[in-house]
PyMOL Python script that loads the backbone (N, CA, C, O; Angstrom):
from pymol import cmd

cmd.read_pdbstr("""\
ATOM      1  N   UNK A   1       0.828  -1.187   0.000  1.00  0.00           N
ATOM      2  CA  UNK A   1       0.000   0.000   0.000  1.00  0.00           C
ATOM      3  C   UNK A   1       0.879   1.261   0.000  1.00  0.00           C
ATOM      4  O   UNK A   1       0.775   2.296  -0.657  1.00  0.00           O
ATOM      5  N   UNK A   2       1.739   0.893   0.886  1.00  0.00           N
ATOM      6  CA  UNK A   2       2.950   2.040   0.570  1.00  0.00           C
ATOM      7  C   UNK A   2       3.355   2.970  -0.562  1.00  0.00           C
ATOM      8  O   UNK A   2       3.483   4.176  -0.774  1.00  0.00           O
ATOM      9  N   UNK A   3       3.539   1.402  -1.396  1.00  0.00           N
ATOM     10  CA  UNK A   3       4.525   1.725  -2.645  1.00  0.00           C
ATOM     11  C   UNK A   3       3.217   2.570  -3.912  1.00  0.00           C
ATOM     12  O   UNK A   3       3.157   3.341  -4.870  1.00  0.00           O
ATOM     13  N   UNK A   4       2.562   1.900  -3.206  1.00  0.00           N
ATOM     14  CA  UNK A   4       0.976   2.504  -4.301  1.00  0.00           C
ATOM     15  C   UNK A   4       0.573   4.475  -3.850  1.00  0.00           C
ATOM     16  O   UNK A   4       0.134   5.367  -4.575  1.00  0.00           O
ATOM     17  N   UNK A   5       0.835   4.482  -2.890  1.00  0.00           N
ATOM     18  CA  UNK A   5       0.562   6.326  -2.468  1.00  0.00           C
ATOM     19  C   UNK A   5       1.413   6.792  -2.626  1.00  0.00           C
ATOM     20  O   UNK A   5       1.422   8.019  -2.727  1.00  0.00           O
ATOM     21  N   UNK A   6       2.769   5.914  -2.746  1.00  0.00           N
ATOM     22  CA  UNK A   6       3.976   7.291  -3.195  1.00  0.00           C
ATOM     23  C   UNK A   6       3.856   7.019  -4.826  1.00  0.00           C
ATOM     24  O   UNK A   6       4.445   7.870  -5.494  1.00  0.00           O
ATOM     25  N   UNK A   7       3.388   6.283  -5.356  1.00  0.00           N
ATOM     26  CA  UNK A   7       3.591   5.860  -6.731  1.00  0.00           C
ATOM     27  C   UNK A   7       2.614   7.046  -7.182  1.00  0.00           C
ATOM     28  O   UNK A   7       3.060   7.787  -8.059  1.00  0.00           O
ATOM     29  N   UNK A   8       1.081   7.364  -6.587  1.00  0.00           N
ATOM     30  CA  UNK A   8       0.104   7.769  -6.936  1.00  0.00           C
ATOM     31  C   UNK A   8       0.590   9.526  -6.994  1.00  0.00           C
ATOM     32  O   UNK A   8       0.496  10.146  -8.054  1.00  0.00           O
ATOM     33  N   UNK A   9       1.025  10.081  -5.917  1.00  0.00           N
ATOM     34  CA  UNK A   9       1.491  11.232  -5.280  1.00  0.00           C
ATOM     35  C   UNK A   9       2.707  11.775  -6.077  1.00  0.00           C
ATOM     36  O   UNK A   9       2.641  12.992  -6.249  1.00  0.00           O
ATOM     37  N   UNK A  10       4.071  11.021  -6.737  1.00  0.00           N
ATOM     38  CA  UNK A  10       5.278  11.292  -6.997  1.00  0.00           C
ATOM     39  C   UNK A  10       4.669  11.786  -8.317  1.00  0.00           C
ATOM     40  O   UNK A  10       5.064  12.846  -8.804  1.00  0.00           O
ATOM     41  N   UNK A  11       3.266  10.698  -9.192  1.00  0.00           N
ATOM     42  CA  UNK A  11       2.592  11.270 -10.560  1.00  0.00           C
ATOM     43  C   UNK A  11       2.309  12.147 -10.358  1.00  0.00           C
ATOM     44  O   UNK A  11       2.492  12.623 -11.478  1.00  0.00           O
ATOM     45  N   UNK A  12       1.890  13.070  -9.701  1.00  0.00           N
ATOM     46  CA  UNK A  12       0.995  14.363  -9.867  1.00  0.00           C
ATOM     47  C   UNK A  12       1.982  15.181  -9.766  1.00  0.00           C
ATOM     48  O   UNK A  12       2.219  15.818 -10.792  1.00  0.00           O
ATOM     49  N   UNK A  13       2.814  15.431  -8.633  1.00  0.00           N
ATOM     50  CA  UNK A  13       3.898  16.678  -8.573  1.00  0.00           C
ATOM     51  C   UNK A  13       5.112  17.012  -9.334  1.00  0.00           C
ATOM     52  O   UNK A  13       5.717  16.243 -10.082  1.00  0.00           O
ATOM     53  N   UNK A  14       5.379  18.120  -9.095  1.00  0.00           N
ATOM     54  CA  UNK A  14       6.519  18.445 -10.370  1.00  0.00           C
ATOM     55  C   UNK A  14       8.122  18.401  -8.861  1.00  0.00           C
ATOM     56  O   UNK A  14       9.230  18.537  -9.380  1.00  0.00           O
ATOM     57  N   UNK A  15       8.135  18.299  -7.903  1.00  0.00           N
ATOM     58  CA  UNK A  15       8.619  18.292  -7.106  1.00  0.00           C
ATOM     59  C   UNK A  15       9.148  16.422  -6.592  1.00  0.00           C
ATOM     60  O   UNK A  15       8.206  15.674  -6.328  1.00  0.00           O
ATOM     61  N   UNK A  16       9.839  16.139  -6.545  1.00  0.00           N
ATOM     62  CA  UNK A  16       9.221  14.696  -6.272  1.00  0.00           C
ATOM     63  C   UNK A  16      10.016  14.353  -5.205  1.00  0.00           C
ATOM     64  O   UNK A  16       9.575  13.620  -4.320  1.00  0.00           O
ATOM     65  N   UNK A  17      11.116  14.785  -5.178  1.00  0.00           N
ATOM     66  CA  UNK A  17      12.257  14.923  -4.064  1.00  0.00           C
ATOM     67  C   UNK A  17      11.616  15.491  -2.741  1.00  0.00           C
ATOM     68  O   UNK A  17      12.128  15.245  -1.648  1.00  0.00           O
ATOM     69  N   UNK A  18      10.828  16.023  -2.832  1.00  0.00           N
ATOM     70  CA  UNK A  18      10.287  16.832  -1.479  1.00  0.00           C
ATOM     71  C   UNK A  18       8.983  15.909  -0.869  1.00  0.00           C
ATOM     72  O   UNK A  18       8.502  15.968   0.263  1.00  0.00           O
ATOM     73  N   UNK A  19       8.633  15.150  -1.862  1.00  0.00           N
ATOM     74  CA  UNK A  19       7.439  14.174  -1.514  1.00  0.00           C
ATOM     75  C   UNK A  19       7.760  12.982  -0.096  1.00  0.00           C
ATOM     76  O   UNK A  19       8.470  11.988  -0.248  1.00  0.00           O
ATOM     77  N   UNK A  20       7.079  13.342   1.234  1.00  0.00           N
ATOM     78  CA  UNK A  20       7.564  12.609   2.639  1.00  0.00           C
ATOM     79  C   UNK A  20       5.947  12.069   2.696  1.00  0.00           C
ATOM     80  O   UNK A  20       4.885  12.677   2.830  1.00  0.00           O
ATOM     81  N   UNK A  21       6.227  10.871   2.559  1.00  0.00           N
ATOM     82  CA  UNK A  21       4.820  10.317   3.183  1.00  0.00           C
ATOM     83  C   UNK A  21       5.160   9.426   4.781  1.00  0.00           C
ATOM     84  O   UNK A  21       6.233   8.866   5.004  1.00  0.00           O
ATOM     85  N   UNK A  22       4.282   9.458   5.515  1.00  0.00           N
ATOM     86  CA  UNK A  22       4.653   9.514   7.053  1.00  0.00           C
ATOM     87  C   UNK A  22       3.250   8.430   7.347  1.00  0.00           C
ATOM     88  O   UNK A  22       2.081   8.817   7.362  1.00  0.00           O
ATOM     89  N   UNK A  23       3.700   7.032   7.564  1.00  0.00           N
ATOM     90  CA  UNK A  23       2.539   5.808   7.356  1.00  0.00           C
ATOM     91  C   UNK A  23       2.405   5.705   9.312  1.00  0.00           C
ATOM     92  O   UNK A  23       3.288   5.195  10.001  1.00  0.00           O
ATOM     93  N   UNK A  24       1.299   6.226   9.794  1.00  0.00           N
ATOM     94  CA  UNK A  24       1.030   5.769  11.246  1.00  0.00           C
ATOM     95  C   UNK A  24      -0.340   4.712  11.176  1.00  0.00           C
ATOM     96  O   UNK A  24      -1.532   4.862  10.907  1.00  0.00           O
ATOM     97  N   UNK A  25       0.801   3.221  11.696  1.00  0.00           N
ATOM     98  CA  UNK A  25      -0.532   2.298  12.111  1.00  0.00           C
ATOM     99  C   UNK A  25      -1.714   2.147  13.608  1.00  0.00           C
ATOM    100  O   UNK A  25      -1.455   2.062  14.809  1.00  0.00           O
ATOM    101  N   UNK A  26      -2.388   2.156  13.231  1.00  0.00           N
ATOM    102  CA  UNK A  26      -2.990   1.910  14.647  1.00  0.00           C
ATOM    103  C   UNK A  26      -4.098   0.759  14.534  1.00  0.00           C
ATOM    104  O   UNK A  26      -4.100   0.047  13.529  1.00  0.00           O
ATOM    105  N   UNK A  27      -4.988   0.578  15.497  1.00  0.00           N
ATOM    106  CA  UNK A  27      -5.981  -0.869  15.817  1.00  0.00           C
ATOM    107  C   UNK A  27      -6.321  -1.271  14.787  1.00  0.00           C
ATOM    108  O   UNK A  27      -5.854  -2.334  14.376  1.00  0.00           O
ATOM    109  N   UNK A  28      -7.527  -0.326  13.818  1.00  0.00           N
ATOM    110  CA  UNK A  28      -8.347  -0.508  12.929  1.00  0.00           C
ATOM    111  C   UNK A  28      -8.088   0.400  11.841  1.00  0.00           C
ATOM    112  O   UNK A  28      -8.764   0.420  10.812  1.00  0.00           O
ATOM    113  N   UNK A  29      -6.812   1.377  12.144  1.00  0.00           N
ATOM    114  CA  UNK A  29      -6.798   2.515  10.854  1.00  0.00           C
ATOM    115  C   UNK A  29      -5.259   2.422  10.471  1.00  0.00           C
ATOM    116  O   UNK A  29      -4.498   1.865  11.262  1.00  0.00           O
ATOM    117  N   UNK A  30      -4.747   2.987   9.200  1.00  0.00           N
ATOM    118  CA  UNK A  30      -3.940   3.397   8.537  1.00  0.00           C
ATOM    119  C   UNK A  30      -3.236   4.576   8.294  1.00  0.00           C
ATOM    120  O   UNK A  30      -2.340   4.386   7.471  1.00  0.00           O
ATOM    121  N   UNK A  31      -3.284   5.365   8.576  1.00  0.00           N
ATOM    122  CA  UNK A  31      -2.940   6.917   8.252  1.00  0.00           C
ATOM    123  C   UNK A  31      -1.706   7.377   7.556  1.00  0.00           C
ATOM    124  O   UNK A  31      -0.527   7.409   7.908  1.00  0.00           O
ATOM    125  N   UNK A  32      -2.403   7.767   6.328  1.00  0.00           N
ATOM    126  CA  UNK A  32      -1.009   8.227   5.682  1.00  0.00           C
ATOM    127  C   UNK A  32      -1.133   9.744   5.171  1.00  0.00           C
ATOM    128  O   UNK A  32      -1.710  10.273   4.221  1.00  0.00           O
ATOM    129  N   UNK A  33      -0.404  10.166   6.136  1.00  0.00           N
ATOM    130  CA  UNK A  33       0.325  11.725   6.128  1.00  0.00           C
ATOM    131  C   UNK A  33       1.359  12.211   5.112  1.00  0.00           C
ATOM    132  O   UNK A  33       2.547  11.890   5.147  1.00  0.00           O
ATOM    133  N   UNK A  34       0.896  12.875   4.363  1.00  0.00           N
ATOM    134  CA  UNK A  34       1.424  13.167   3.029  1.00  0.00           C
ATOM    135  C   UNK A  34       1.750  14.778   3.022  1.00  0.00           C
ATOM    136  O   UNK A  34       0.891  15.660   3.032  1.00  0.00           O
ATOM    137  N   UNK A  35       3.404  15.008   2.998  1.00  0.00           N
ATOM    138  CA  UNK A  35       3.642  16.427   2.591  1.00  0.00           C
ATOM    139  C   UNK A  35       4.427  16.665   1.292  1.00  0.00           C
ATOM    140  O   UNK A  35       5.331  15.894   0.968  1.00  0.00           O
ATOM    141  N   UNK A  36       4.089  17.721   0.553  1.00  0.00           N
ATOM    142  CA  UNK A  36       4.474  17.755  -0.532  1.00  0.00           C
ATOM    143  C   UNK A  36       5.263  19.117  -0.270  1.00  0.00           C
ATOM    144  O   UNK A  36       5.331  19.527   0.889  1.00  0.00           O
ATOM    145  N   UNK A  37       5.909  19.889  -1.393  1.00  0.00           N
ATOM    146  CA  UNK A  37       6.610  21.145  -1.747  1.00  0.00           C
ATOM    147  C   UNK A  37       5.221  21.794  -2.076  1.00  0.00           C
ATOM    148  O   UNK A  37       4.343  21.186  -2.688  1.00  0.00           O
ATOM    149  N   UNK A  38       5.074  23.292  -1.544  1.00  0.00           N
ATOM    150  CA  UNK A  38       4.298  24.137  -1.340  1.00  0.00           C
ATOM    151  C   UNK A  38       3.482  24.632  -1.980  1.00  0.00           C
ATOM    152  O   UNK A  38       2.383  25.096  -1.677  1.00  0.00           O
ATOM    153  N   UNK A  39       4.230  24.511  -3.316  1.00  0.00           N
ATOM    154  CA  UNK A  39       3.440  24.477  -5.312  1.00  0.00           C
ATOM    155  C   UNK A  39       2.689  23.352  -5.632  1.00  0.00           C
ATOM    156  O   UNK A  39       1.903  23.413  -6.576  1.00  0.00           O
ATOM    157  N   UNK A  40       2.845  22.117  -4.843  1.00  0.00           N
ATOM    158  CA  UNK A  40       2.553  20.960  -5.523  1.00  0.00           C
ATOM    159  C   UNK A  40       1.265  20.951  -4.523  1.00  0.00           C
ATOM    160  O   UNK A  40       0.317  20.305  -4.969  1.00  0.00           O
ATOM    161  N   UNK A  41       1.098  21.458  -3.453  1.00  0.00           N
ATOM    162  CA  UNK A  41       0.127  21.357  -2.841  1.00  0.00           C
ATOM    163  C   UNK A  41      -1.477  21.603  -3.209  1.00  0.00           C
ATOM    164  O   UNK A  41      -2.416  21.196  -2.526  1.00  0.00           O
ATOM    165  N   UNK A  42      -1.569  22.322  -4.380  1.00  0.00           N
ATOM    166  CA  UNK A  42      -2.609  22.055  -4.974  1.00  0.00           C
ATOM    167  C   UNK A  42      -3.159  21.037  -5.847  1.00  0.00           C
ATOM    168  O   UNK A  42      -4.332  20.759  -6.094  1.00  0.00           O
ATOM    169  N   UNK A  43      -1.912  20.462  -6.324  1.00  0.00           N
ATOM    170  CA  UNK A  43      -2.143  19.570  -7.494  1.00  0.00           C
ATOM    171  C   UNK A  43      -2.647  17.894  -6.818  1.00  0.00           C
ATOM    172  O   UNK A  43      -3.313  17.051  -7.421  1.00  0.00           O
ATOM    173  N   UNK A  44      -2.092  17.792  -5.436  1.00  0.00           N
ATOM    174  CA  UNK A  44      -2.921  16.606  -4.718  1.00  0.00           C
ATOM    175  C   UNK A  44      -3.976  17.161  -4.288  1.00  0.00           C
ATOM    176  O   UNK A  44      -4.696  16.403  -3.637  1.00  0.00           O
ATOM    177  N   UNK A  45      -4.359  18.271  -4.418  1.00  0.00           N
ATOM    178  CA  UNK A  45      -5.610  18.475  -3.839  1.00  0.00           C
ATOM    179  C   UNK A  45      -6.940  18.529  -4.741  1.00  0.00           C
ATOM    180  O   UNK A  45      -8.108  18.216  -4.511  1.00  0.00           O
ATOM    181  N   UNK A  46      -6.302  19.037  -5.824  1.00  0.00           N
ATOM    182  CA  UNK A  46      -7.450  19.080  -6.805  1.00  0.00           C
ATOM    183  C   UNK A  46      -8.550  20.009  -6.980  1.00  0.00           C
ATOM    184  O   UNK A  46      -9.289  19.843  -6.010  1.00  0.00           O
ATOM    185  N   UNK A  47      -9.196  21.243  -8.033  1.00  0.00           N
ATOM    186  CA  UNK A  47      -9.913  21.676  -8.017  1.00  0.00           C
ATOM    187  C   UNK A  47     -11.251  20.926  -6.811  1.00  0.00           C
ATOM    188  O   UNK A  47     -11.392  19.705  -6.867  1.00  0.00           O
ATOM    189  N   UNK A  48     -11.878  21.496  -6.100  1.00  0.00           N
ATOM    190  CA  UNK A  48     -12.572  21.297  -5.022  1.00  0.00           C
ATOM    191  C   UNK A  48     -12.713  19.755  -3.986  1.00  0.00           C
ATOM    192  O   UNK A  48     -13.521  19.142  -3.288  1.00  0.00           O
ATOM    193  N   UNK A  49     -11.402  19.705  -4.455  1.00  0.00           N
ATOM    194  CA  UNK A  49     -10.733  18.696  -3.400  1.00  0.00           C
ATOM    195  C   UNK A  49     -10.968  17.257  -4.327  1.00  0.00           C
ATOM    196  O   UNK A  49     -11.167  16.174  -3.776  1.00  0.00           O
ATOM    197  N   UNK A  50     -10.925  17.386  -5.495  1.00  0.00           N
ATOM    198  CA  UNK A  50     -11.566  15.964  -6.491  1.00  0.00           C
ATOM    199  C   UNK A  50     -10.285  14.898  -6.916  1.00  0.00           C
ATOM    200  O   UNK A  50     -10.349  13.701  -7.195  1.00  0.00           O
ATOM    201  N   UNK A  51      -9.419  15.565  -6.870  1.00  0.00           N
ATOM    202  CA  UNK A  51      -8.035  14.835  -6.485  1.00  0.00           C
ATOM    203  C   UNK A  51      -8.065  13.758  -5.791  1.00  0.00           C
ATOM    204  O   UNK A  51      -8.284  12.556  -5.946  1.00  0.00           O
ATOM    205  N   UNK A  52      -7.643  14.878  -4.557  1.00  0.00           N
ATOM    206  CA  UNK A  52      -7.741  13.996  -2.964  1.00  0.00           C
ATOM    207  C   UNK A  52      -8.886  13.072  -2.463  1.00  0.00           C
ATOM    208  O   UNK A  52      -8.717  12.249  -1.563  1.00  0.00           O
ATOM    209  N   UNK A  53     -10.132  13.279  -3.149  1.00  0.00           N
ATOM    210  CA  UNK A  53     -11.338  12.811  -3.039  1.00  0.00           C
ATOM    211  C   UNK A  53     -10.499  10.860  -3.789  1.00  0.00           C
ATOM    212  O   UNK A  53     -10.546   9.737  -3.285  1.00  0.00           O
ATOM    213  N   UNK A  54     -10.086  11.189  -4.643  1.00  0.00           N
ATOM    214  CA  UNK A  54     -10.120  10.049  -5.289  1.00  0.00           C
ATOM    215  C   UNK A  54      -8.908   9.526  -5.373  1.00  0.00           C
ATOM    216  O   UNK A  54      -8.787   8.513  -6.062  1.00  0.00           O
ATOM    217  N   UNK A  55      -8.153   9.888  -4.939  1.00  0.00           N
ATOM    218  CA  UNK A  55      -6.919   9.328  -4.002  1.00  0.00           C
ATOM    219  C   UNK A  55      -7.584   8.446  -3.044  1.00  0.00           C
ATOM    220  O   UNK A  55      -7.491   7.243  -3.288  1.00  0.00           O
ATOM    221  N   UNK A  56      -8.295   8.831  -1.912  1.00  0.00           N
ATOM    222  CA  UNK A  56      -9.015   8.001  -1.193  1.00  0.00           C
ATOM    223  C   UNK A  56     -10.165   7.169  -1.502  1.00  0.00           C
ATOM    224  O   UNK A  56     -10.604   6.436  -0.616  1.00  0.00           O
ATOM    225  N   UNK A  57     -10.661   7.191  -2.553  1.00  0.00           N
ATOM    226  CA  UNK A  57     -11.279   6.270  -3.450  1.00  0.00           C
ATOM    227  C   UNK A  57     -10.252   5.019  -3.435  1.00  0.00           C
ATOM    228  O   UNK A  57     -10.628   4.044  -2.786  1.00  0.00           O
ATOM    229  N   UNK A  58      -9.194   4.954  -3.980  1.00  0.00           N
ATOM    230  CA  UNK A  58      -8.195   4.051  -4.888  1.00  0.00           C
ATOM    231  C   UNK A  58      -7.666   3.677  -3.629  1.00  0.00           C
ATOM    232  O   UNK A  58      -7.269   2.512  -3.650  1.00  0.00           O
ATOM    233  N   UNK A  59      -7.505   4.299  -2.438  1.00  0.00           N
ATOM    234  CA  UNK A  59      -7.373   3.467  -1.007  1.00  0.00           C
ATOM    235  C   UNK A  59      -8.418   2.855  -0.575  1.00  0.00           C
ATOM    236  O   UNK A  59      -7.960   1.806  -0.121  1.00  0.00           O
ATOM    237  N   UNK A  60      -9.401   2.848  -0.447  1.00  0.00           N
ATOM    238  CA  UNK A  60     -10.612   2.626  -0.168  1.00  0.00           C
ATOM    239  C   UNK A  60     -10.866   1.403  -0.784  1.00  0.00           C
ATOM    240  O   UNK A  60     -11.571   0.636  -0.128  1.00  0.00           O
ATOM    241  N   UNK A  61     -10.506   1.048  -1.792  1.00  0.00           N
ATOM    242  CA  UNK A  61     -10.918  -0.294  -2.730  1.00  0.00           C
ATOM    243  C   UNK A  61      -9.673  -0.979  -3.102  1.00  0.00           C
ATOM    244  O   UNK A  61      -9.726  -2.113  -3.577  1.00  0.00           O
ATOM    245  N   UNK A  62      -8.270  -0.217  -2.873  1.00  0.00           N
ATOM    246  CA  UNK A  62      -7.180  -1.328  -2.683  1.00  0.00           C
ATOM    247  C   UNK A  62      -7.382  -1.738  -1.359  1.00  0.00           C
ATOM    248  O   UNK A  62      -6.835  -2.833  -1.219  1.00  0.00           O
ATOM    249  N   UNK A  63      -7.866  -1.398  -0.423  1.00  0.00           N
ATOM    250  CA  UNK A  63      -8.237  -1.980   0.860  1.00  0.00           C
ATOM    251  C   UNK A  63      -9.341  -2.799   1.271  1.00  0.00           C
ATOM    252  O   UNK A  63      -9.813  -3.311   2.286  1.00  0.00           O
ATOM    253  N   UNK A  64      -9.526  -2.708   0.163  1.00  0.00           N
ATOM    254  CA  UNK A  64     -10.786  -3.443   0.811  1.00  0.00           C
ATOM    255  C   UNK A  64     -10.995  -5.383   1.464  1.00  0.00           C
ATOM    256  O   UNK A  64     -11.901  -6.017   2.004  1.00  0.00           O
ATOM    257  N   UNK A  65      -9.274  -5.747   0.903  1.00  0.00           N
ATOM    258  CA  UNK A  65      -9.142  -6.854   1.971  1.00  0.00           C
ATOM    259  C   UNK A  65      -8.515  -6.857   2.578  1.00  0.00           C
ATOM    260  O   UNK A  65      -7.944  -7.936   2.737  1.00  0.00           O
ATOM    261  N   UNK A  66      -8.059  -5.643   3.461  1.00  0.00           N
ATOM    262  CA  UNK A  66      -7.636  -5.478   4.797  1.00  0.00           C
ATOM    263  C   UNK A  66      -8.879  -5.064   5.929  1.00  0.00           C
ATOM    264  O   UNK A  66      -9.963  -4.483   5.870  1.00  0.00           O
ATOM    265  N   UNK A  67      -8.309  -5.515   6.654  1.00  0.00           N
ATOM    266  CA  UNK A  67      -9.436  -5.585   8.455  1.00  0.00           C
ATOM    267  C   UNK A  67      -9.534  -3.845   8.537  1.00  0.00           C
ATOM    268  O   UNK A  67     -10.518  -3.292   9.029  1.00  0.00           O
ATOM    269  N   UNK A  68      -8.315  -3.058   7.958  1.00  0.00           N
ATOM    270  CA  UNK A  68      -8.336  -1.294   8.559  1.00  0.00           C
ATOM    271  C   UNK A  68      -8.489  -0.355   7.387  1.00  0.00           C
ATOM    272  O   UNK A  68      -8.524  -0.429   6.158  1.00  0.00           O
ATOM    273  N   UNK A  69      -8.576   0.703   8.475  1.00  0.00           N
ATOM    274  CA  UNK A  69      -9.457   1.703   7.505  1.00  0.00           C
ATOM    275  C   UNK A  69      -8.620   2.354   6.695  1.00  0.00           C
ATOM    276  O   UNK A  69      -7.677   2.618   7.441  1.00  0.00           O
ATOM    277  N   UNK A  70      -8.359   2.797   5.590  1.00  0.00           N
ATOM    278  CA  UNK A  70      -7.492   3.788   5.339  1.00  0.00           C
ATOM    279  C   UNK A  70      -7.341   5.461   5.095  1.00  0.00           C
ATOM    280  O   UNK A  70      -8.023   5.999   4.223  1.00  0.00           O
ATOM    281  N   UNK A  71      -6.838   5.878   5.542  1.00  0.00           N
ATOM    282  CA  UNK A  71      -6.659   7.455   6.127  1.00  0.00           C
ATOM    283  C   UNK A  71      -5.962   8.049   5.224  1.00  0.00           C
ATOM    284  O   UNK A  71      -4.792   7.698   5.381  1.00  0.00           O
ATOM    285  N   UNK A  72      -6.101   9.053   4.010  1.00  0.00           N
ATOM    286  CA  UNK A  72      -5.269   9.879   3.614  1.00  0.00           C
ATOM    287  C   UNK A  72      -5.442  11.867   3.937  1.00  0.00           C
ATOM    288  O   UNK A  72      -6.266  12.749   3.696  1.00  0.00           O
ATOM    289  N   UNK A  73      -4.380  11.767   4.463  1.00  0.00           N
ATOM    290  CA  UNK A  73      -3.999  13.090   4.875  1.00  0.00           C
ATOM    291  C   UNK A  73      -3.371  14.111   4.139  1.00  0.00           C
ATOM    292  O   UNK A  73      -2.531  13.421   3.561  1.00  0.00           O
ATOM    293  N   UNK A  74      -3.200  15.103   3.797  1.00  0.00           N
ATOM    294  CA  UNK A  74      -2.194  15.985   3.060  1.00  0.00           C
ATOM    295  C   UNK A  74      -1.510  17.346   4.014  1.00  0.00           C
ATOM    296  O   UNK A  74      -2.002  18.473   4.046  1.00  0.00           O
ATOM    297  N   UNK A  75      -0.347  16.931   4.706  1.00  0.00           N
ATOM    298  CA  UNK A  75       0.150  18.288   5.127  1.00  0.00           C
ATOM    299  C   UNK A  75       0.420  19.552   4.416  1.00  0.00           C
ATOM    300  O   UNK A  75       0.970  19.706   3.326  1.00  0.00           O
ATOM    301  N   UNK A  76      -0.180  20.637   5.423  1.00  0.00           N
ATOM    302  CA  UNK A  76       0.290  21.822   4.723  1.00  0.00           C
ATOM    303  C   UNK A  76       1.022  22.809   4.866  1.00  0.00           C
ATOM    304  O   UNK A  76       1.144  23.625   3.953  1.00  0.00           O
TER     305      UNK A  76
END
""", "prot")
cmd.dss("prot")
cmd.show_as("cartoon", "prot")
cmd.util.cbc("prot")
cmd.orient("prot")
C-alpha cells in the first residue's frame, strides 16, 4: 500500500524529491500523512478537493481486503 501512495502522489507533482509520506498504524486505521513542496500542494488536492477525493477512493478499494481503515492526509 505504501509503494501505491507514493507511486500515486510522486505522478501528480513536479517536485518529487520533497514528496515525505509519514505511514502511522494503529488498531483498525492506517494513516497516511502526506507532505508535498508548497506548489505541488494544490495539485494533490485538486480543483474542489476531487483529487484527494479520489486518491481516497483508490485506497478505499485497494483496501478493501484489509481488516483497517485507510486514512489519507495531506500536510500543509
Amino acid at each position: 500500500m505504501d509503494e501505491l501512495v507514493r507511486f500515486i502522489v510522486e505522478s501528480l507533482v513536479d517536485e518529487k524529491d520533497k514528496v515525505v509520506i509519514d505511514k502511522q498504524e494503529e488498531k483498525n486505521t492506517i494513516v497516511f500523512n502526506v507532505e508535498v513542496a508548497s506548489n505541488d500542494v494544490g495539485k494533490i488536492i485538486g480543483k474542489n478537493g476531487k483529487v484527494a477525493q479520489a486518491i481516497r477512493a483508490i485506497l478505499h478499494s485497494a483496501g478493501r481486503n484489509s481488516s483497517k481503515k485507510m486514512i489519507f492526509k495531506i500536510k500543509k
